[in-house]
MIKEMAR-745551 format. One record per residue: residue number from 0; residue in three letters; chain; x, y, z of N, C-alpha, C, O, CB in turn. Coordinates in nm, 4 decimals. Last residue first. Glycine has a CB too. Example, Ala and Ser with C-alpha at 12.3 -4.5 7.8 and 13.67 -1.06 7.14 Angstrom:
<atoms>
1 / SER / A / 1.2850 / -0.2250 / 0.7080 / 1.3670 / -0.1060 / 0.7140 / 1.2900 / 0.0030 / 0.7870 / 1.3409 / 0.1138 / 0.8039 / 1.4084 / -0.0598 / 0.5725
0 / ALA / A / 1.3190 / -0.5690 / 0.7800 / 1.2300 / -0.4500 / 0.7800 / 1.3200 / -0.3300 / 0.7800 / 1.4236 / -0.3319 / 0.8465 / 1.1308 / -0.4473 / 0.9046
</atoms>
This chain:
<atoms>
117 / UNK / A / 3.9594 / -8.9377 / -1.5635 / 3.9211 / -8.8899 / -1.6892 / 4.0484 / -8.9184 / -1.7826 / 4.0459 / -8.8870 / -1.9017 / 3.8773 / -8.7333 / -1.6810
116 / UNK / A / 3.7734 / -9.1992 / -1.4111 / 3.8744 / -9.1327 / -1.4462 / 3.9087 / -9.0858 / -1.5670 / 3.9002 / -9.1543 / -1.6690 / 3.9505 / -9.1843 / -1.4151
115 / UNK / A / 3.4254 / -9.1095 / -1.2339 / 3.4866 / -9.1143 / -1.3517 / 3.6845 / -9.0892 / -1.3550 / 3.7320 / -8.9843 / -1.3114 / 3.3970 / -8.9958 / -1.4312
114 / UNK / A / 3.3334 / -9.0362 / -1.0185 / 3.3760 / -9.1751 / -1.0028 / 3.4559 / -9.1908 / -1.1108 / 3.5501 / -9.2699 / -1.1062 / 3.2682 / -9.2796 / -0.9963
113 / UNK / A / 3.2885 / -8.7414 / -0.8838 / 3.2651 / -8.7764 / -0.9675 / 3.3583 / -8.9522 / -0.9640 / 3.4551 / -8.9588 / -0.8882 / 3.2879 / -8.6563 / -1.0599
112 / UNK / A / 3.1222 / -8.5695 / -0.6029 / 3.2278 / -8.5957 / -0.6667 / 3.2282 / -8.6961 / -0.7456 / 3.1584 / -8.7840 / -0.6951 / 3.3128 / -8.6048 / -0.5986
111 / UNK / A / 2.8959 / -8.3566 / -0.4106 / 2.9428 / -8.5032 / -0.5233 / 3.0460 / -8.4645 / -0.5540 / 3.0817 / -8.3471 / -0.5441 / 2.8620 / -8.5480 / -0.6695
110 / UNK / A / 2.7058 / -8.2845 / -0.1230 / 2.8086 / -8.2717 / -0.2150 / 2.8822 / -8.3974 / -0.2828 / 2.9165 / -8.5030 / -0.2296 / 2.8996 / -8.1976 / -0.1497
109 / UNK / A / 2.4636 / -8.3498 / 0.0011 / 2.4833 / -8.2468 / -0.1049 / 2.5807 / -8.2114 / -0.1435 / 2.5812 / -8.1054 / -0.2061 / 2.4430 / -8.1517 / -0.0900
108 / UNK / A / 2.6962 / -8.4530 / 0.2422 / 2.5633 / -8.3928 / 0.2506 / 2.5479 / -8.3009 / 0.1632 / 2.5870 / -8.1864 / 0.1859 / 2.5313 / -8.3398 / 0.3684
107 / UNK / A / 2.9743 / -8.6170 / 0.1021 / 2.9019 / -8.5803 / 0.2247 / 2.7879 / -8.5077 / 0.1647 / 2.7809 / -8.4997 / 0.0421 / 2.9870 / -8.4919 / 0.3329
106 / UNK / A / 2.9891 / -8.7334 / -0.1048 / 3.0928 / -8.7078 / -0.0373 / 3.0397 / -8.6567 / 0.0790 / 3.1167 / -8.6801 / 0.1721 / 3.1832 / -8.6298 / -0.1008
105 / UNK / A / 2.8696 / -8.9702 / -0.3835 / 2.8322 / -8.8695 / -0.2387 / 2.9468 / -8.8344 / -0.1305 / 2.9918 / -8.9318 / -0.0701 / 2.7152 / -8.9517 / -0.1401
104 / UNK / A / 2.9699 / -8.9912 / -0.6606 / 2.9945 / -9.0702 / -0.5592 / 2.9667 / -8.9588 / -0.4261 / 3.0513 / -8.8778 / -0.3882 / 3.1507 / -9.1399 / -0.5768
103 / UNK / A / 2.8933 / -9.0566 / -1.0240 / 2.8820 / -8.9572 / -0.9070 / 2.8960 / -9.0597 / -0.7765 / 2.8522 / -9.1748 / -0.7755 / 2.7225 / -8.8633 / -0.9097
102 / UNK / A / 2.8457 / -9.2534 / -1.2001 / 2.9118 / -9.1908 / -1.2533 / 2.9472 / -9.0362 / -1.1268 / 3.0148 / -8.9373 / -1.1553 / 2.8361 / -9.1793 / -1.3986
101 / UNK / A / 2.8135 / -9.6059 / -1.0567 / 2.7433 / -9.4752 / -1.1060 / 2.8865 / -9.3665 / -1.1353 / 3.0017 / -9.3931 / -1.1009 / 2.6170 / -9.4066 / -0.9647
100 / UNK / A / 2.9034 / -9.8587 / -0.9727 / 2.8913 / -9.7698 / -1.1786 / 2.8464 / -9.6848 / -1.1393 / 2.7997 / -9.6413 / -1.2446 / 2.7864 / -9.8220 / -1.3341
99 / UNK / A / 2.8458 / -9.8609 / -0.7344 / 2.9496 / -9.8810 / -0.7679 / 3.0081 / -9.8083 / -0.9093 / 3.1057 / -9.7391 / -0.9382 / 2.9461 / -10.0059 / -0.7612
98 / UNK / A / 2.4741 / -9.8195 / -0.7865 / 2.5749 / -9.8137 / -0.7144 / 2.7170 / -9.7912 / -0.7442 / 2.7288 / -9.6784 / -0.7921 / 2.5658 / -9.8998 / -0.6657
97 / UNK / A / 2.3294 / -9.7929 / -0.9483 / 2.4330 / -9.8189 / -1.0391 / 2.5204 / -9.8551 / -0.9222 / 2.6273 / -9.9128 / -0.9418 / 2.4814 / -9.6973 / -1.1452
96 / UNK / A / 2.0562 / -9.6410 / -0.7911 / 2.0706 / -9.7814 / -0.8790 / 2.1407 / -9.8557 / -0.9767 / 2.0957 / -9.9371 / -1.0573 / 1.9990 / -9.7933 / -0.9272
95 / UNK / A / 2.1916 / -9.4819 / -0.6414 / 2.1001 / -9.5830 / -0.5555 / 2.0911 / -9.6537 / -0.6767 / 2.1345 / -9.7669 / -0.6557 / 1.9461 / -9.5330 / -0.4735
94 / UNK / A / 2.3694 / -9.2876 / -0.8520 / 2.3912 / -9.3992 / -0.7110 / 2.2663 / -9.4935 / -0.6821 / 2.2827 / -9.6061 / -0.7291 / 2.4125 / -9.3053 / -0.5533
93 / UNK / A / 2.0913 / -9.1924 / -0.9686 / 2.1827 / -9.2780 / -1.0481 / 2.2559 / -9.3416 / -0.9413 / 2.2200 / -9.4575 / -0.9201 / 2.2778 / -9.2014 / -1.1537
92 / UNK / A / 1.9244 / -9.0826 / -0.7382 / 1.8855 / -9.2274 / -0.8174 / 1.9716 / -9.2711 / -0.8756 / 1.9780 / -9.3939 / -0.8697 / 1.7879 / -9.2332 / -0.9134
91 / UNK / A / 2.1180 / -8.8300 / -0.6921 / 2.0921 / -8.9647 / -0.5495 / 2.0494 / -9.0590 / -0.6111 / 2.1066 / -9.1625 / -0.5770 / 1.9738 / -8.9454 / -0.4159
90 / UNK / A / 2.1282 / -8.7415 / -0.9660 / 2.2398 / -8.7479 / -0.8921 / 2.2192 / -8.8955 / -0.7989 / 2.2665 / -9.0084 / -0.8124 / 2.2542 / -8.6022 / -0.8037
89 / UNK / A / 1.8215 / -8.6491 / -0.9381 / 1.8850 / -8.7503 / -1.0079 / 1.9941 / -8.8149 / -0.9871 / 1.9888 / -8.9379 / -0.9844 / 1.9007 / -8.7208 / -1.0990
88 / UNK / A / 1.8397 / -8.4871 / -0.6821 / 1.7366 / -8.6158 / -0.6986 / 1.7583 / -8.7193 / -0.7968 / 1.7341 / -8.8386 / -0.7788 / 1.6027 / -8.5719 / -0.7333
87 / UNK / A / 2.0192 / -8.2453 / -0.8138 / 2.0145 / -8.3699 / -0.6823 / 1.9739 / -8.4910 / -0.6433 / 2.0388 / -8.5801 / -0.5884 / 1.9692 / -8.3451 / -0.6026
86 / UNK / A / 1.8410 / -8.1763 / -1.0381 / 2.0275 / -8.2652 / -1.0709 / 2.0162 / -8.3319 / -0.9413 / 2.0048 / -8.4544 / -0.9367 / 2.2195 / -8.1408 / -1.0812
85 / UNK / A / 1.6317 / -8.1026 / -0.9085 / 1.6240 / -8.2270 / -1.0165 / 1.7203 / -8.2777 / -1.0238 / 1.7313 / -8.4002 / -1.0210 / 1.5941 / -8.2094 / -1.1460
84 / UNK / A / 1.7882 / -7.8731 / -0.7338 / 1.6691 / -7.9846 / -0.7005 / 1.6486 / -8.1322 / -0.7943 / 1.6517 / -8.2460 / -0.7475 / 1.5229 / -7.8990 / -0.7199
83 / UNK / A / 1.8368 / -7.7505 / -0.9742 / 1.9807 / -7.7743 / -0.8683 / 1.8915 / -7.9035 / -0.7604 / 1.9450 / -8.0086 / -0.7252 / 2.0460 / -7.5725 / -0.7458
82 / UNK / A / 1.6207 / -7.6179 / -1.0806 / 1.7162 / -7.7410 / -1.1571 / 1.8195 / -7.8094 / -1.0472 / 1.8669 / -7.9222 / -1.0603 / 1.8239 / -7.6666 / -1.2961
81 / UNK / A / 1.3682 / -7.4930 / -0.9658 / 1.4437 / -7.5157 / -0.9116 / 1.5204 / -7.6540 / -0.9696 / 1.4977 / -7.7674 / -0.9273 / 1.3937 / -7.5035 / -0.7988
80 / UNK / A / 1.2043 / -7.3702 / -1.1958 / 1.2610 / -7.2984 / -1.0777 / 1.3437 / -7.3388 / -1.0200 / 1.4303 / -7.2557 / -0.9924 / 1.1965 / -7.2736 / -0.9939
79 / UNK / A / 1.3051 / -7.3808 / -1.5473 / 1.2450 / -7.4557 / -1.4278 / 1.2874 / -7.3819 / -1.3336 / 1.3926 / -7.3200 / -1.3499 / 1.2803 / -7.6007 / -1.4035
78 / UNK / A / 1.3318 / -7.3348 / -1.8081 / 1.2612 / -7.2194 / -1.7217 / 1.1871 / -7.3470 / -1.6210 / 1.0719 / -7.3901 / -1.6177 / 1.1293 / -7.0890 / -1.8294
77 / UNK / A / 1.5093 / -7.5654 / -1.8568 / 1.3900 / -7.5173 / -1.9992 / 1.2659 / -7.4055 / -1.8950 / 1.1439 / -7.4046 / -1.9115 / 1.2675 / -7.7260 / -2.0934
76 / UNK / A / 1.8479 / -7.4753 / -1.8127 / 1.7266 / -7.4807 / -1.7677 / 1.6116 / -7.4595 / -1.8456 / 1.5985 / -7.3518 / -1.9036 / 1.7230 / -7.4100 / -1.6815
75 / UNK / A / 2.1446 / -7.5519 / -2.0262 / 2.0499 / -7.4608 / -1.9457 / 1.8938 / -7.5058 / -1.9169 / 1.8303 / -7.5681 / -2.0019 / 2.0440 / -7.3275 / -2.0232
74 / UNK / A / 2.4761 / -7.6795 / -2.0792 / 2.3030 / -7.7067 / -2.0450 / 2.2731 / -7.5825 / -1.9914 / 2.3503 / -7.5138 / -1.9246 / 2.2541 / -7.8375 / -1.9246
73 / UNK / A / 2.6515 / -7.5919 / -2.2008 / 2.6955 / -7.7333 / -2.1701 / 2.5015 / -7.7454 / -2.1074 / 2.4353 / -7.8489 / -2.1153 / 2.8749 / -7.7563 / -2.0236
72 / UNK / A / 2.7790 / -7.3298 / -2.1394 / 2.7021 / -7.3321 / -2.2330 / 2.6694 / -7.5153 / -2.2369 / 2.6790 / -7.5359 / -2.3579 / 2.7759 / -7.2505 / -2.3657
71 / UNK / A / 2.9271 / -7.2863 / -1.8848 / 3.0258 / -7.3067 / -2.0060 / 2.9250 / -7.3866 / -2.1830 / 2.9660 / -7.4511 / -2.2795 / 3.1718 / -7.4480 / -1.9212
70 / UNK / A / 2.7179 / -7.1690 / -1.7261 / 2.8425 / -7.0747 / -1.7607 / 2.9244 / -7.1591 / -1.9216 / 2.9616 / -7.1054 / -2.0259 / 2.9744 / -7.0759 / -1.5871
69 / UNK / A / 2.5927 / -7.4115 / -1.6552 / 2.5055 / -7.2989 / -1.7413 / 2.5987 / -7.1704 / -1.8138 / 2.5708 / -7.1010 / -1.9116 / 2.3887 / -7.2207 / -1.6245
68 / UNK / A / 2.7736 / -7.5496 / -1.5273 / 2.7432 / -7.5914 / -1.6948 / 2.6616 / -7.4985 / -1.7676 / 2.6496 / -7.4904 / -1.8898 / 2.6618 / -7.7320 / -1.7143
67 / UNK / A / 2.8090 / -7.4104 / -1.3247 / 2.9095 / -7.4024 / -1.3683 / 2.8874 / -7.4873 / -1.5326 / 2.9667 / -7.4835 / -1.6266 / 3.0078 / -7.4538 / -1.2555
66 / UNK / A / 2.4947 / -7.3678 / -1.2010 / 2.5634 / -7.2743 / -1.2938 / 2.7252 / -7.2774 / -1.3495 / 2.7727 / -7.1791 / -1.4065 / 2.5470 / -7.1542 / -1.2270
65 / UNK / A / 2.4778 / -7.6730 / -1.1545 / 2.3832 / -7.6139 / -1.2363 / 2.4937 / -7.4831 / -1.3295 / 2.5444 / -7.4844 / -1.4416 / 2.2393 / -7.5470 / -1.1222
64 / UNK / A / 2.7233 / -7.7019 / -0.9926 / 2.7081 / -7.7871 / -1.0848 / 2.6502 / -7.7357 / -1.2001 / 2.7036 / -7.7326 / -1.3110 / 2.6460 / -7.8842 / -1.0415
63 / UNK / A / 2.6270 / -7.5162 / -0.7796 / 2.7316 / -7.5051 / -0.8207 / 2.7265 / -7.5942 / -0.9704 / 2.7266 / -7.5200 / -1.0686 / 2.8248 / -7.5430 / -0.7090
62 / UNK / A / 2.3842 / -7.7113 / -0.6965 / 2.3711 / -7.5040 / -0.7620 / 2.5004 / -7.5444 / -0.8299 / 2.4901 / -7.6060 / -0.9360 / 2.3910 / -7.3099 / -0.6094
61 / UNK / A / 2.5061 / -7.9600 / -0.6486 / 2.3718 / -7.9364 / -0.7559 / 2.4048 / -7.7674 / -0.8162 / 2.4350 / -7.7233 / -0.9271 / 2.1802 / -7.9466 / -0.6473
60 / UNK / A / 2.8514 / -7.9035 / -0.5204 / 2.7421 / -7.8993 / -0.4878 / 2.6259 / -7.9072 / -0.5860 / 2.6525 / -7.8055 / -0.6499 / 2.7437 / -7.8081 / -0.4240
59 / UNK / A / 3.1330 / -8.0774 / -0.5815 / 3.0336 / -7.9844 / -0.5897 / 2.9273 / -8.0145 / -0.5357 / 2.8968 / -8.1288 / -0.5016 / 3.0068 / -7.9517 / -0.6985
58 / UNK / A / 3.4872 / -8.1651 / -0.5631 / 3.3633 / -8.2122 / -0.5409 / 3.2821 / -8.0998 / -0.5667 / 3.3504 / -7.9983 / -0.5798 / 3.3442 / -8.2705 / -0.4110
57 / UNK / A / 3.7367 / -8.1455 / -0.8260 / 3.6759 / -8.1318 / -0.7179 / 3.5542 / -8.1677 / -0.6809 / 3.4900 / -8.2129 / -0.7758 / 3.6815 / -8.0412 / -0.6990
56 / UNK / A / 3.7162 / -8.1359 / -1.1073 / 3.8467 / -8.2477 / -1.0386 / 3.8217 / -8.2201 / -0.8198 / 3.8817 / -8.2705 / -0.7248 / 4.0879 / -8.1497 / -1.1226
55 / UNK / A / 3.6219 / -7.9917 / -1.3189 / 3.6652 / -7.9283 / -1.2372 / 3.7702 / -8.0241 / -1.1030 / 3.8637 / -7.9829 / -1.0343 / 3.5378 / -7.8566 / -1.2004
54 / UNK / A / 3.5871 / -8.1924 / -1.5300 / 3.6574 / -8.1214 / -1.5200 / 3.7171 / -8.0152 / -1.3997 / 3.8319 / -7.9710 / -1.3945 / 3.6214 / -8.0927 / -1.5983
53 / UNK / A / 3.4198 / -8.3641 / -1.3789 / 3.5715 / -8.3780 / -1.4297 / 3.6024 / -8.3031 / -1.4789 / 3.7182 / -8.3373 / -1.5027 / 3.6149 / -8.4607 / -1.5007
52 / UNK / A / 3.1678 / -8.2150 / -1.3230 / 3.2832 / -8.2495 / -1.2306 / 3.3466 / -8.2599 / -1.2441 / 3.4248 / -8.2018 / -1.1688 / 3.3062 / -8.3068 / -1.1766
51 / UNK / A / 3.0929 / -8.1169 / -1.6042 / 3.1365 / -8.0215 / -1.5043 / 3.2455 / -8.1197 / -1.3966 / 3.3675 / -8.1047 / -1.3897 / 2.9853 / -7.9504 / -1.4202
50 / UNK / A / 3.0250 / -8.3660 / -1.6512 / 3.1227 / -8.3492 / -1.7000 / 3.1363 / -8.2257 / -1.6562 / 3.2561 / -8.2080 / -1.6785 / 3.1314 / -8.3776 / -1.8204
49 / UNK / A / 2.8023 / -8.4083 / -1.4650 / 2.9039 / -8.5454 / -1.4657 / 3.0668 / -8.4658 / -1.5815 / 3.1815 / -8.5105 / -1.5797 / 2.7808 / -8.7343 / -1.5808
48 / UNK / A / 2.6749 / -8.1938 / -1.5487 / 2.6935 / -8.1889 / -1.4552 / 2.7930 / -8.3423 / -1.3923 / 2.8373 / -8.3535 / -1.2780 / 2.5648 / -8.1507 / -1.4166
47 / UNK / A / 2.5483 / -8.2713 / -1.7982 / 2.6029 / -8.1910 / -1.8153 / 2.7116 / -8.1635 / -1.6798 / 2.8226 / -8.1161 / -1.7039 / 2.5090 / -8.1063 / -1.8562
46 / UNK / A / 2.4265 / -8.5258 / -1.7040 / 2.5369 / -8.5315 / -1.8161 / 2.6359 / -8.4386 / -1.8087 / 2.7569 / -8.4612 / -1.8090 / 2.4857 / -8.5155 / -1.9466
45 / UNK / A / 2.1976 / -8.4468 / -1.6090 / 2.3118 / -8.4951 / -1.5310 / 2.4698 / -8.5005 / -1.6028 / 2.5834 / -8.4832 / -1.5588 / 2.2686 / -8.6391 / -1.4888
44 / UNK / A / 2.1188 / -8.2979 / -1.8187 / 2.1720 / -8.1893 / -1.7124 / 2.2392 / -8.3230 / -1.5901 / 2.3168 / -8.2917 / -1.4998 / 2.0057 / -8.0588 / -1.6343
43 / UNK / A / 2.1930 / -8.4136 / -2.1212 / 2.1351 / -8.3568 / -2.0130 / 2.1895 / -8.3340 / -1.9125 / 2.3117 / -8.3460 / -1.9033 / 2.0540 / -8.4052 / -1.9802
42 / UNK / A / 2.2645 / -8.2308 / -2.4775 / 2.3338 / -8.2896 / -2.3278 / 2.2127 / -8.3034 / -2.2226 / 2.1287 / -8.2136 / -2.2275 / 2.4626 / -8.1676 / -2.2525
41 / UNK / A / 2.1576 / -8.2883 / -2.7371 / 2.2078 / -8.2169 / -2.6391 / 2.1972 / -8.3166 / -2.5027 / 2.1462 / -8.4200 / -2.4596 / 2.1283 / -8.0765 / -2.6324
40 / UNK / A / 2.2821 / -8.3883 / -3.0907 / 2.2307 / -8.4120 / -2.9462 / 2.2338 / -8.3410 / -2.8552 / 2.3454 / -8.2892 / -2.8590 / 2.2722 / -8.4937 / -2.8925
39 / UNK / A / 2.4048 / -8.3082 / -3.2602 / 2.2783 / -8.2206 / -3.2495 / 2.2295 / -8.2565 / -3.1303 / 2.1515 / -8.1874 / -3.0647 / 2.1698 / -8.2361 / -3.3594
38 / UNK / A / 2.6010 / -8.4962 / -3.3363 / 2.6320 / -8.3894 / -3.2133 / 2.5508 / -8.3057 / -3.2492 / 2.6045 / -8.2000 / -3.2820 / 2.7758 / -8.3222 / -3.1897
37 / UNK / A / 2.5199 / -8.7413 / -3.3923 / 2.4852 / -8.7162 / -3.2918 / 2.5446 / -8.5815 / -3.2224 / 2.5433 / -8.5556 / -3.1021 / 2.5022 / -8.8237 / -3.2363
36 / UNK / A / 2.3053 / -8.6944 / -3.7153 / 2.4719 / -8.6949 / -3.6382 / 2.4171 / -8.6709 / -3.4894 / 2.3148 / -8.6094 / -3.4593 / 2.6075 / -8.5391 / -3.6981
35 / UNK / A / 2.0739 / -8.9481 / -3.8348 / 2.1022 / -8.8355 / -3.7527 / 2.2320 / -8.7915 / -3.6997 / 2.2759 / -8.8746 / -3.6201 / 2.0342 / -8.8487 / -3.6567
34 / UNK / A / 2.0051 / -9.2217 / -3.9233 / 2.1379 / -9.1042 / -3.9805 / 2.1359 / -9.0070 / -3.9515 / 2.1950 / -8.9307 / -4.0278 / 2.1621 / -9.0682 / -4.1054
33 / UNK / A / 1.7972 / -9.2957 / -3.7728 / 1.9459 / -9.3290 / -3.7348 / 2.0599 / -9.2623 / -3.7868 / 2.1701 / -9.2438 / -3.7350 / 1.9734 / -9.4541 / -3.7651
32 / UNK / A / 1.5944 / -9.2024 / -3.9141 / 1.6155 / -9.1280 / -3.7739 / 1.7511 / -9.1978 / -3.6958 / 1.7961 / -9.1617 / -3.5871 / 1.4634 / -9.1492 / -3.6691
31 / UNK / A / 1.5762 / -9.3181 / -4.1272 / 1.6123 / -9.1617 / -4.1624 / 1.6595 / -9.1004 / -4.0068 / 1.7273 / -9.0010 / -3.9807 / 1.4529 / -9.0636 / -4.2364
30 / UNK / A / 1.5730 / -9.6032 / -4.1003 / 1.6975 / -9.5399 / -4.1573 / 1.7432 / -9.3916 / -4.1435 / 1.8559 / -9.3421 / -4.1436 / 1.6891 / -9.5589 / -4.2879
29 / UNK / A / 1.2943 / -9.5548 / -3.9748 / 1.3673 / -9.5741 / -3.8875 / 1.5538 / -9.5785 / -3.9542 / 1.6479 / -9.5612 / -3.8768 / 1.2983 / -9.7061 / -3.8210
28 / UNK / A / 1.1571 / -9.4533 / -4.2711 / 1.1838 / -9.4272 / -4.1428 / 1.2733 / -9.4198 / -4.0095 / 1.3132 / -9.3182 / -3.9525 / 1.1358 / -9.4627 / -4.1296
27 / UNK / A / 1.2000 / -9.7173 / -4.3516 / 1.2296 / -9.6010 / -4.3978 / 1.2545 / -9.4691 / -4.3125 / 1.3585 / -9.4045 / -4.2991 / 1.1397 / -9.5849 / -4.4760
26 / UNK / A / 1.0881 / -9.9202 / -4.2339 / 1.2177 / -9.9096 / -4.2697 / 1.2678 / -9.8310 / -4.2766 / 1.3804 / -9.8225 / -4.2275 / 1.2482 / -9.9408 / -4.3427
25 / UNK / A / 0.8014 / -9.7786 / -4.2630 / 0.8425 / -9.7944 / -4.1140 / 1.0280 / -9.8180 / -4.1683 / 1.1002 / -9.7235 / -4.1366 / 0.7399 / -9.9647 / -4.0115
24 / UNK / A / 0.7652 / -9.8369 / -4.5200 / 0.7632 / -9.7101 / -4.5010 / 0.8170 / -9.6939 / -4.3280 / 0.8689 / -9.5893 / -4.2890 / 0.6069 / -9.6549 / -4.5438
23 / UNK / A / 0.8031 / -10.0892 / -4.5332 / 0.9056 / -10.0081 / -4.6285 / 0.9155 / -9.9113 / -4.5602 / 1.0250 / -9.8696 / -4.5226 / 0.8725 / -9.9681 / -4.7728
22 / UNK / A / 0.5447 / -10.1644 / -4.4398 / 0.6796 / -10.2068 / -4.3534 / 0.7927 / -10.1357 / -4.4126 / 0.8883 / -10.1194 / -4.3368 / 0.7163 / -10.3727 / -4.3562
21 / UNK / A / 0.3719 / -10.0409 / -4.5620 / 0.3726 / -9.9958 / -4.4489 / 0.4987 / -10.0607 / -4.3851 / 0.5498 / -10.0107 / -4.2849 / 0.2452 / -10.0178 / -4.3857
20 / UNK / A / 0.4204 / -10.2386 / -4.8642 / 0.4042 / -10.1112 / -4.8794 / 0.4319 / -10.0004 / -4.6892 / 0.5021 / -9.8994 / -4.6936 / 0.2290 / -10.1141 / -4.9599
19 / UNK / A / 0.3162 / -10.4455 / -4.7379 / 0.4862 / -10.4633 / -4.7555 / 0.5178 / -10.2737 / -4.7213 / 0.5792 / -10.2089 / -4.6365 / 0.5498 / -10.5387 / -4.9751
18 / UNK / A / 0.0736 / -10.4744 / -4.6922 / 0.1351 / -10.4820 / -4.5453 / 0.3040 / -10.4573 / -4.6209 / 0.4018 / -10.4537 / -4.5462 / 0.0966 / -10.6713 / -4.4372
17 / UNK / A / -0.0510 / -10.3911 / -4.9378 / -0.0220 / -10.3032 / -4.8360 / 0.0997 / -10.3132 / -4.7109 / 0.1745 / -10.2305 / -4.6587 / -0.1414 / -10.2989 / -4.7818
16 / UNK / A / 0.0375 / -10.6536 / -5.0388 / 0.1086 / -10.5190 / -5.0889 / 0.1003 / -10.4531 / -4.9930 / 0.2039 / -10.4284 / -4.9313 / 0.0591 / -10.4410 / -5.2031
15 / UNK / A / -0.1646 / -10.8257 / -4.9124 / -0.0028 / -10.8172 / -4.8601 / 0.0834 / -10.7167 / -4.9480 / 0.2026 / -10.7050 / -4.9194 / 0.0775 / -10.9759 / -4.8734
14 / UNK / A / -0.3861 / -10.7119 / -4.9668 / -0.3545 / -10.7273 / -4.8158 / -0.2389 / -10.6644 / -4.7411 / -0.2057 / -10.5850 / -4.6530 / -0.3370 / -10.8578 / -4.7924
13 / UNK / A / -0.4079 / -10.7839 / -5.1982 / -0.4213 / -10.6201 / -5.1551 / -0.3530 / -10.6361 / -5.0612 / -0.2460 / -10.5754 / -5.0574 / -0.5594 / -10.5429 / -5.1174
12 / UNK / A / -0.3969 / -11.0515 / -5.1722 / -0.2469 / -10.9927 / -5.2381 / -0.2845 / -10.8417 / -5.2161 / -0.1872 / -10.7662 / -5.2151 / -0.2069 / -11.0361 / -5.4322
11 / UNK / A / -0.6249 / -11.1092 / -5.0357 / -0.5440 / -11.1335 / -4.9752 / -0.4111 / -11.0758 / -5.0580 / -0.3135 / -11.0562 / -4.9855 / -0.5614 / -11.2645 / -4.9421
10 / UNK / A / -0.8793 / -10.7935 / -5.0777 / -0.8340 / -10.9517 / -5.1387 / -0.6790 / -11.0073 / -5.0393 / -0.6318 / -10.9179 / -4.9690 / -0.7806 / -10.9302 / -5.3553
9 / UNK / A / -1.0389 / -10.6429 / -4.8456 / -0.9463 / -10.6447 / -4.9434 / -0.9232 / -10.8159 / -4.9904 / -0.9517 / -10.9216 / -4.9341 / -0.8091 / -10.5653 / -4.8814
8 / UNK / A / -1.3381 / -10.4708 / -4.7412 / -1.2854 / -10.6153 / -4.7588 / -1.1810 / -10.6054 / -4.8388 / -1.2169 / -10.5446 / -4.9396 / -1.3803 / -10.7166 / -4.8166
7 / UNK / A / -1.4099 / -10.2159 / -4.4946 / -1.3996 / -10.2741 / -4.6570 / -1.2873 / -10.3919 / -4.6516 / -1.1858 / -10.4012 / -4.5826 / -1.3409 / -10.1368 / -4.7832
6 / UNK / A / -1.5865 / -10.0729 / -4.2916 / -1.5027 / -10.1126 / -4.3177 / -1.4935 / -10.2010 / -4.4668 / -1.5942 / -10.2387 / -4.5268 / -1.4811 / -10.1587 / -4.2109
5 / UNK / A / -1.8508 / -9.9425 / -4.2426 / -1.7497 / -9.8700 / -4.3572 / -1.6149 / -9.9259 / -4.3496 / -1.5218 / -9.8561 / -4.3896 / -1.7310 / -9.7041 / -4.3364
4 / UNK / A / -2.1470 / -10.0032 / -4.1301 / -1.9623 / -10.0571 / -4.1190 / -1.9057 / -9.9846 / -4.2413 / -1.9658 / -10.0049 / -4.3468 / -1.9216 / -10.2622 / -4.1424
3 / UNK / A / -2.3509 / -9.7710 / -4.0300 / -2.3353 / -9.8193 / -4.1363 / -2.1672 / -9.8712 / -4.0944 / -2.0840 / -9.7974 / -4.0414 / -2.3734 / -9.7108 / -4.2618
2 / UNK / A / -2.5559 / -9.7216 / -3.6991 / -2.4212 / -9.6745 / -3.7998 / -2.3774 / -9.8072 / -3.8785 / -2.3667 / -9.9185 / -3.8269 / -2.2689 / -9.6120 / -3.6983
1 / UNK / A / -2.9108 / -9.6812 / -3.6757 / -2.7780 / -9.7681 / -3.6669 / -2.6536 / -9.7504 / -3.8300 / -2.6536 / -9.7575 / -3.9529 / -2.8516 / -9.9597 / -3.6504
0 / UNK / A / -3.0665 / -9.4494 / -3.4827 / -3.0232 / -9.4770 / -3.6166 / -2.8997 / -9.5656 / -3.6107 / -2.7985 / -9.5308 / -3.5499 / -2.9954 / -9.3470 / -3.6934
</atoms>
């Protein structure tokens, strides 16, 4: 059995109402998701763990990092097993591709310290 086109022909001013009518609504839109305040934002866990360091003004370790932002409410884990694994791996990519800018500086083997002056 051959399927019927159910597409439909508009006039060219249908066309362009519609097309205004869908660009308003995209405007619109994208106004409503910029007047967002940003302190609903939450932190991520490198984030959270770039500002653990300065404050603490010492070097750390990922664990240490993990539960010293999980202590001051600053991030928690969405029930991952191993977060102190992800901060590490992220930690080593932000160096390997900011080098110099990165916001963490390797002090020896699994332990960071922060580049930031606060």
């Amino acid at each position: 059995m051959a399927k019927k086109n159910t597409t439909r022909k508009m006039s060219k001013s249908a066309a362009r109402a519609e097309g205004a009518t869908r660009t308003k609504r995209a405007l619109t839109i994208g106004k409503n998701a910029a007047a967002k305040p940003a302190a609903d934002k939450r932190l991520s866990a490198i984030s959270a763990a770039a500002k653990v360091l300065a404050d603490a003004g010492k070097p750390m370790r990922a664990k240490e990092m993990i539960e010293a932002a999980s202590a001051k409410g600053l991030w928690s884990s969405p029930k991952g097993k191993t977060p102190e694994a992800t901060l590490y791996a992220a930690i080593i990519r932000e160096i390997a591709a900011k080098g110099k800018a990165a916001r963490f500086s390797k002090v020896e083997r699994g332990l960071f310290a922060t580049t930031e002056v606060a």
